[in-house]
VEXKE-653854 format. One line per 10 residues: number of its first residue (from 0); their letters; for each residue z negated, y negated, x of N, C-alpha, C. Coordinates in steps of 0.1 Angstrom, whole numbers, m for minus. Atoms other than C-alpha are relative to their C-alpha. Layout:
N
NUM	a	Z,Y,X,Z,Y,X,Z,Y,X; ... .
END
This chain:
206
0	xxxxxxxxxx	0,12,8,0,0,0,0,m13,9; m2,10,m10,m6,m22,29,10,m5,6; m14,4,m6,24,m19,45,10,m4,m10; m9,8,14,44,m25,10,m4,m15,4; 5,17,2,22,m54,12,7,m12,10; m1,6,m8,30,m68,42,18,m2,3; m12,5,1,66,m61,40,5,m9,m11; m5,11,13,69,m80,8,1,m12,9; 8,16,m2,50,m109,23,15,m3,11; m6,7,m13,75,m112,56,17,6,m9 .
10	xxxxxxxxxx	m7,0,12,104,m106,25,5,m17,m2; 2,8,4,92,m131,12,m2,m13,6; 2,14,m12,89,m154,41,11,m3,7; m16,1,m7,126,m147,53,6,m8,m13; m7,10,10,137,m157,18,0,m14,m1; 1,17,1,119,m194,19,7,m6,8; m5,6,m17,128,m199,56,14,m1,m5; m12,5,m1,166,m196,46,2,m7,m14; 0,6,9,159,m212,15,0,m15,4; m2,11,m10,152,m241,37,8,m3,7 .
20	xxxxxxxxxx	m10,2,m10,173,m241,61,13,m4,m6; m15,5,13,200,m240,31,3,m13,m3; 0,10,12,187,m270,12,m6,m11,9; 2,13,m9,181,m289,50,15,m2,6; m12,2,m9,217,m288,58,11,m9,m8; m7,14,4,240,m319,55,14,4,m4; m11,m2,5,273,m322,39,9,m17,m1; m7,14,m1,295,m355,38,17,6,m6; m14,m2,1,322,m353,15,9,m14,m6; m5,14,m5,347,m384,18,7,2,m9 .
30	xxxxxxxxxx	m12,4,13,365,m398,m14,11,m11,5; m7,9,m5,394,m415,0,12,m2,m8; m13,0,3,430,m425,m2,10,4,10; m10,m1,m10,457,m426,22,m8,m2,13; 3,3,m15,438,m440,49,m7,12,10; 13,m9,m3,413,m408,47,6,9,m3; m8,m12,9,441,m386,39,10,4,12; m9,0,m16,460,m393,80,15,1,m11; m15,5,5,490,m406,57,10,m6,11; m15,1,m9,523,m402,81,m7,13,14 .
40	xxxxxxxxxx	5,m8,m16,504,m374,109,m6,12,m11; 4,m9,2,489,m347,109,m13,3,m4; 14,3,3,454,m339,95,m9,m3,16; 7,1,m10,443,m333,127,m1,m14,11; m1,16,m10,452,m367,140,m9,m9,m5; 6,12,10,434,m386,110,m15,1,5; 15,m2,m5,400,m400,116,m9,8,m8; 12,m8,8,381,m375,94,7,7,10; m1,m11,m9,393,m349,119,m8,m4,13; 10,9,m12,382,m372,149,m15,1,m2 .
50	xxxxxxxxxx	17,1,3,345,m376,132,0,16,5; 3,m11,4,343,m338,126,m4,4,16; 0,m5,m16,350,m333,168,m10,m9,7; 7,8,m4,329,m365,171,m15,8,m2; 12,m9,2,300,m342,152,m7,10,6; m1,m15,3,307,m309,162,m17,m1,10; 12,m3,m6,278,m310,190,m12,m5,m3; 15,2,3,248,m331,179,m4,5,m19; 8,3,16,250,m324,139,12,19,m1; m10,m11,6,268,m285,140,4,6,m12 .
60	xxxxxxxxxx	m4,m5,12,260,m275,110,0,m4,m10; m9,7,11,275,m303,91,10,2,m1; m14,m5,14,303,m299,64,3,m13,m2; m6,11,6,327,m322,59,12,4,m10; m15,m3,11,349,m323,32,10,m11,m1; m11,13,m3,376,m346,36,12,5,m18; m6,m1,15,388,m348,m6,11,m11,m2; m5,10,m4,408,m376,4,18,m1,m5; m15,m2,7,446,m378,m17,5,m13,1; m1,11,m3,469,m402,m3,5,m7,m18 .
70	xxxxxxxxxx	m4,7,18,479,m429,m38,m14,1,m4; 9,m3,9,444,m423,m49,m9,m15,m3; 8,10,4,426,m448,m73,m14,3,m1; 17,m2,1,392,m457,m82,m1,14,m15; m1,m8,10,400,m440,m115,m3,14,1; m5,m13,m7,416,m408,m99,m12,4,6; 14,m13,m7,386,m402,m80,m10,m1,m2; 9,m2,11,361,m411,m106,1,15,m9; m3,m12,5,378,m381,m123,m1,13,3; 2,m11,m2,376,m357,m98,m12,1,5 .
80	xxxxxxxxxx	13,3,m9,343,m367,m86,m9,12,m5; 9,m9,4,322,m344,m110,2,15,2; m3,m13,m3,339,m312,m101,m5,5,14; 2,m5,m8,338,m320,m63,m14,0,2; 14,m2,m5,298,m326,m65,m3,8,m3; 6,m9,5,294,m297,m82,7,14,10; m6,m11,m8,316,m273,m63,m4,m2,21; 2,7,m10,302,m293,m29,m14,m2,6; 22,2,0,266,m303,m30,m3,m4,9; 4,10,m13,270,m333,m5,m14,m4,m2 .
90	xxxxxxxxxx	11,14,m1,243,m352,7,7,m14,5; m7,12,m2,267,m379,14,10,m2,m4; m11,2,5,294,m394,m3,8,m12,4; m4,17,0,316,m420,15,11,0,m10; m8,4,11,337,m434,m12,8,m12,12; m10,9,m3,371,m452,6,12,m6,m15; m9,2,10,390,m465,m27,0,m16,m4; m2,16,7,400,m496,m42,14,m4,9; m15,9,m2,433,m508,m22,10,8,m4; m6,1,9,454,m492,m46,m2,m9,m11 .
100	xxxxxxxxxx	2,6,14,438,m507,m75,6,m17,4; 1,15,m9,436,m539,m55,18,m3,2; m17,3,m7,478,m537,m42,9,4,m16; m8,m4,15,487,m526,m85,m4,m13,m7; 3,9,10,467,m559,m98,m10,8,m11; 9,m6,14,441,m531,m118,m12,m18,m1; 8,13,0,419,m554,m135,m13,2,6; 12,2,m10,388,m566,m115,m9,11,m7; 11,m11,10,362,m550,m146,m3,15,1; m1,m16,m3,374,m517,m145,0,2,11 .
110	xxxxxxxxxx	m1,m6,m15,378,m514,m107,m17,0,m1; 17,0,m6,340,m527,m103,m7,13,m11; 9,m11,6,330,m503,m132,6,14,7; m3,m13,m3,349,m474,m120,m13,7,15; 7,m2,m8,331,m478,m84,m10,5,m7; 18,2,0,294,m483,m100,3,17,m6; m1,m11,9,302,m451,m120,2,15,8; m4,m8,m8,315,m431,m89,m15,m4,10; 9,m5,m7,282,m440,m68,m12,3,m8; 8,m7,5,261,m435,m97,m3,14,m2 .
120	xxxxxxxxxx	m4,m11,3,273,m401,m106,m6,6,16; 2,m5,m9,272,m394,m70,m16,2,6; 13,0,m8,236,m404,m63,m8,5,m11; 5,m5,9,223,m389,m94,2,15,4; m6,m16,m8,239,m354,m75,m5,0,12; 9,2,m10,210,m364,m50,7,m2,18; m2,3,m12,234,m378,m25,m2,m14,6; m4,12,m1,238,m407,m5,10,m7,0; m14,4,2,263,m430,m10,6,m10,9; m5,9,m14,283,m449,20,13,m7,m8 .
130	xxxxxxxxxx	m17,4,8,313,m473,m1,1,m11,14; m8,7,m13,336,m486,26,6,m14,m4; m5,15,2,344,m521,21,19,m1,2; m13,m5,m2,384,m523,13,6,m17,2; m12,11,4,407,m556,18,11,m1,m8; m19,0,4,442,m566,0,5,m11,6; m10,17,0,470,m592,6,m3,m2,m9; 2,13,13,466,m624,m12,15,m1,m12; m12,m2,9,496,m610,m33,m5,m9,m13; 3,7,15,477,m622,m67,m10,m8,1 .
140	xxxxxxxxxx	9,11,m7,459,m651,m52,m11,1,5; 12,m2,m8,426,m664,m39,m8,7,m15; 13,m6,8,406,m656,m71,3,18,m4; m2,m12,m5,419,m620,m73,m8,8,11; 4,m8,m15,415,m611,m38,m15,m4,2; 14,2,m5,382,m628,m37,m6,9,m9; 7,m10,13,367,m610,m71,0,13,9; m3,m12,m5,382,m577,m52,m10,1,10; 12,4,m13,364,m588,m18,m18,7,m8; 18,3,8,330,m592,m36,m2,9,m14 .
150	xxxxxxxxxx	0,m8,6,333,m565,m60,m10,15,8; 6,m8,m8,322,m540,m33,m18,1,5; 17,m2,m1,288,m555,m23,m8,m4,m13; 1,1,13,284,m562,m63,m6,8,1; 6,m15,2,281,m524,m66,m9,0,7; 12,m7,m7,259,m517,m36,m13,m8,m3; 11,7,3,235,m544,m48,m7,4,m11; 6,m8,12,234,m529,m81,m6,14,1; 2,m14,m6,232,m492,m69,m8,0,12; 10,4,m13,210,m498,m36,8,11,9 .
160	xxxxxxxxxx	m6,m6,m13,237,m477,m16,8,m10,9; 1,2,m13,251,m485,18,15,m6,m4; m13,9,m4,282,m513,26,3,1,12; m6,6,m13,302,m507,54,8,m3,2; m11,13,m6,325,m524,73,18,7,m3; m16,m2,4,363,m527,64,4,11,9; 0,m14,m15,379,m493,82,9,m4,8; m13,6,m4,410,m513,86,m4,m13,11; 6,9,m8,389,m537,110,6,m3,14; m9,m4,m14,411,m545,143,11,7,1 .
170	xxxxxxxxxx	m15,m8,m1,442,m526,129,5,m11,m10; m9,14,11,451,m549,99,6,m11,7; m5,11,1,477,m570,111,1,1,15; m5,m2,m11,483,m557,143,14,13,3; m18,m9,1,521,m543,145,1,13,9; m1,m11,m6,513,m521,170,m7,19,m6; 10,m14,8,484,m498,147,5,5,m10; m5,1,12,503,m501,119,14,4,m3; m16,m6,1,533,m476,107,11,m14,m7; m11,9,1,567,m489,99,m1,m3,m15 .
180	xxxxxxxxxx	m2,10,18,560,m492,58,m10,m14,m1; 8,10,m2,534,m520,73,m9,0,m9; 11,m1,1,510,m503,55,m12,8,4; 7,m8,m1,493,m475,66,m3,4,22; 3,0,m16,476,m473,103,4,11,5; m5,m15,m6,490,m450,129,m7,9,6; 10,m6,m6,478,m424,150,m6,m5,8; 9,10,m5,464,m448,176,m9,m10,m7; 12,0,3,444,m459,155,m12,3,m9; 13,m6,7,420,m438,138,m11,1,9 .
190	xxxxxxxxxx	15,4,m6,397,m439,169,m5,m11,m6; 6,12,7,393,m476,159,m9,4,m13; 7,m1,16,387,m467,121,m14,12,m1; 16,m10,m5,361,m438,133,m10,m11,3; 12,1,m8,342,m461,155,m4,m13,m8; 4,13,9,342,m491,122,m11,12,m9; 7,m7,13,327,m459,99,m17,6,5; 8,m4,m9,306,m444,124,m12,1,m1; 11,2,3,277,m463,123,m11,2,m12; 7,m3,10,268,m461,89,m2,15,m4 .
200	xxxxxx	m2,m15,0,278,m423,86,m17,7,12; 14,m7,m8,252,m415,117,m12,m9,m9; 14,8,10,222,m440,100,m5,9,m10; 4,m7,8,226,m419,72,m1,14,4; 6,m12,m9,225,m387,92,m9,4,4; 12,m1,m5,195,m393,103,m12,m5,m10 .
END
């Protein structure tokens, strides 16, 4: 009876231990567009591949999921959002979206509600939430582009998640980073766009 006993007990002590170990391990799965999607290369060129190699040694046994469809709106990945938290079970969610909405004219309302609704949803799925600050051309003026601007840290003020810095930071508007449809950054530079995401991504890592 003793020995029953005692194997239960160390059973039952291997079960919690990887019960733990399960429900301590990180996950980051990235809602993007094109930028987060290595639009004109190969995945392996795009900076979610770069992070992953940037991770592999201090954080191994994080999961990244790079959900990332190039064309994708706030809408579009409002929609798929509740499948991938459920099939996923991040602890972090960076959300890259809005310069479609932003480069179609969506209206300001719906863009800001779609966000709040994509890091609610998200952080209600006990993750954290990283929204990447996006730019547009002043195509549909200053009050547009500014509402768009300031739409971003709207949400995170409302939501109390994390603002970071544009990804496009040092590539926008330099001919050399920048493929030939003069929108989408080339392979030189996704290091740059790693090392704008970076900081906020490790902060919340830790």
């Amino acid at each position: 009876m003793i020995i029953k006993l005692v194997l239960k007990l160390a059973l039952l002590c291997v079960l919690l231990i990887g019960t733990a170990v399960q429900a301590g391990q990180q996950s980051i799965l990235i809602l993007g567009d094109s930028i987060s999607a290595a639009y004109g290369m190969s995945v392996q060129q795009g900076w979610v591949a770069l992070l992953a190699g940037r991770l592999a040694d201090s954080h191994p046994e994080l999961n990244i999921v790079n959900a990332s469809i190039s064309g994708e709106t706030t809408a579009g990945g409002l929609r798929r959002l509740p499948d991938l938290l459920t099939s996923h079970e991040p602890t972090i969610v960076l959300v890259e979206l809005g310069g479609n909405d932003g480069l179609r004219g969506y209206p300001i309302n719906r863009f800001r509600s779609n966000l709040n609704q994509i890091v609610t949803l998200s952080q209600q799925a006990g993750a954290q939430v990283i929204l990447a600050q996006m730019e547009i051309p002043p195509n549909y003026g200053t009050r547009y582009t500014s509402a768009f601007h300031d739409s971003y840290s709207m949400v995170v003020e409302d939501t109390g998640s994390t603002l970071a810095p544009f990804l496009l930071d040092g590539v926008a508007g330099r001919s050399e980073l920048i493929q030939g449809d003069g929108l989408h950054p080339t392979v030189a530079a996704q290091a740059r766009i790693l090392e704008n995401i970076l900081p906020a991504l490790l902060k919340a890592l830790d």
